[in-house]
N, C-alpha and C positions, 0 to 999 in steps of 0.2 A: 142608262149608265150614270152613275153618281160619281166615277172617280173624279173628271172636270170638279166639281163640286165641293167636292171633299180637297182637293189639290187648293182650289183657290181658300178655301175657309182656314184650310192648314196654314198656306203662306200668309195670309191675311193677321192669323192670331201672333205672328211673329215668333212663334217659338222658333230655337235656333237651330235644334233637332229635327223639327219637322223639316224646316227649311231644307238641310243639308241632307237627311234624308229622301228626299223626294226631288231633287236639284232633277234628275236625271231626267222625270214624267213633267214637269213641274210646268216649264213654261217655255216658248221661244221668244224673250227680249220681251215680258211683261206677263199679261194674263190674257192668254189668247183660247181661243175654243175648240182648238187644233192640238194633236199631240204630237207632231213631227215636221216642221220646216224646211224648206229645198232652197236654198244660197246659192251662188256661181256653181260648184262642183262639190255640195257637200249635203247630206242629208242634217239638221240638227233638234235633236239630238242624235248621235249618228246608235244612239241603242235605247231603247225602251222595253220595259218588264211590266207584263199587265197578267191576270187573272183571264183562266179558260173564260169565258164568254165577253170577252171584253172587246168593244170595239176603234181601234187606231184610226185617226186621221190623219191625213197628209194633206198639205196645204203648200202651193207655189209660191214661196217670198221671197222669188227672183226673177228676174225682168226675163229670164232663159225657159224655154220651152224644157221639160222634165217627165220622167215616166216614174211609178213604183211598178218595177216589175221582179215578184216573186224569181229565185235564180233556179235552175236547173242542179237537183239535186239539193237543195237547199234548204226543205222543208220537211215537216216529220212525214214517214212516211203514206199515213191514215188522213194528211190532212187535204184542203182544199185549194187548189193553186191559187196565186191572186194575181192582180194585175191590172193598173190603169188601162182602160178600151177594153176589159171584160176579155180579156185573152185565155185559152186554155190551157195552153205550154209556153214555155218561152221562145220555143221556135216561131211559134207562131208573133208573138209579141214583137220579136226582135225584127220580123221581116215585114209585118204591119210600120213597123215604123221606119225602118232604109226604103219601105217604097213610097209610103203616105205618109209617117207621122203618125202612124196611129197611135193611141193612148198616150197622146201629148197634153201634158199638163200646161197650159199658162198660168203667166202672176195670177193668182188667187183662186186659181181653181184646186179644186178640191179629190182627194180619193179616200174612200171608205174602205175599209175590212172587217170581220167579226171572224176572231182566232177562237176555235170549239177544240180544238187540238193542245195538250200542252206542248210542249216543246221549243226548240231553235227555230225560226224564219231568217233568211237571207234573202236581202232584195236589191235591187240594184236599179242606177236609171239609163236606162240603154244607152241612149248618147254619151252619157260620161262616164262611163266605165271605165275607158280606158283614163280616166283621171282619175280614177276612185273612189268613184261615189256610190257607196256601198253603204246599206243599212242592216240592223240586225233588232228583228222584235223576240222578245223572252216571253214564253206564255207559259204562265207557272197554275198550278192546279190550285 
């Protein structure tokens, strides 16, 4: 994938366009190799737009254990569920982790996807749901 690439040379060349275009994919608080950051209660950026075969990272840059878990009904309907701990529903995901923790992200661990679907994703990190932490990927053709 070359968008990392393309994102850093864009910011890099200073144009002001580029910059503010791209504000959203662009970076979390510099130039990082990650496209989605996890804080106290908040995904950042909390929405990111990438191209069918394109693949999102998510990376823990909070001291708080975190999930990316794909929501329930959330996703196109042809597409592939996701989810930190390799879950296959969210039922599943959700009771992985009230019993164990499972697909608990720590500071700096990392979760991968590759979107082949265009479409909406909704995802969410199971523990702070109920505070809000809710994320949204745009996968555009």
């Amino acid at each position: 994938m070359y968008r990392r690439r393309f994102l850093r040379r864009a910011g890099a060349a200073g144009s002001a366009a580029a910059t503010v275009g791209l504000a959203g994919c662009a970076s979390v608080g510099g130039e990082p190799d990650y496209d989605v950051g996890m804080v106290a209660t908040a995904y950042r950026p909390r929405e990111v737009t990438v191209s069918v075969g394109d693949t999102v990272v998510w990376e823990n840059t909070s001291a708080r254990a975190h999930t990316v878990t794909a929501t329930e009904g959330g996703i196109p309907d042809a597409a592939e569920f996701f989810a930190s701990g390799g879950f296959d529903d969210y039922a599943s995901a959700e009771s992985a982790w009230w019993s164990d923790f499972g697909g608990r992200l720590e500071n700096g661990d990392r979760f991968d996807h590759t979107f082949t679907v265009p479409g909406t994703y909704e995802y969410v990190c199971i523990p702070h749901r109920k505070a809000g932490m809710f994320g949204t990927v745009v996968v555009e053709e």
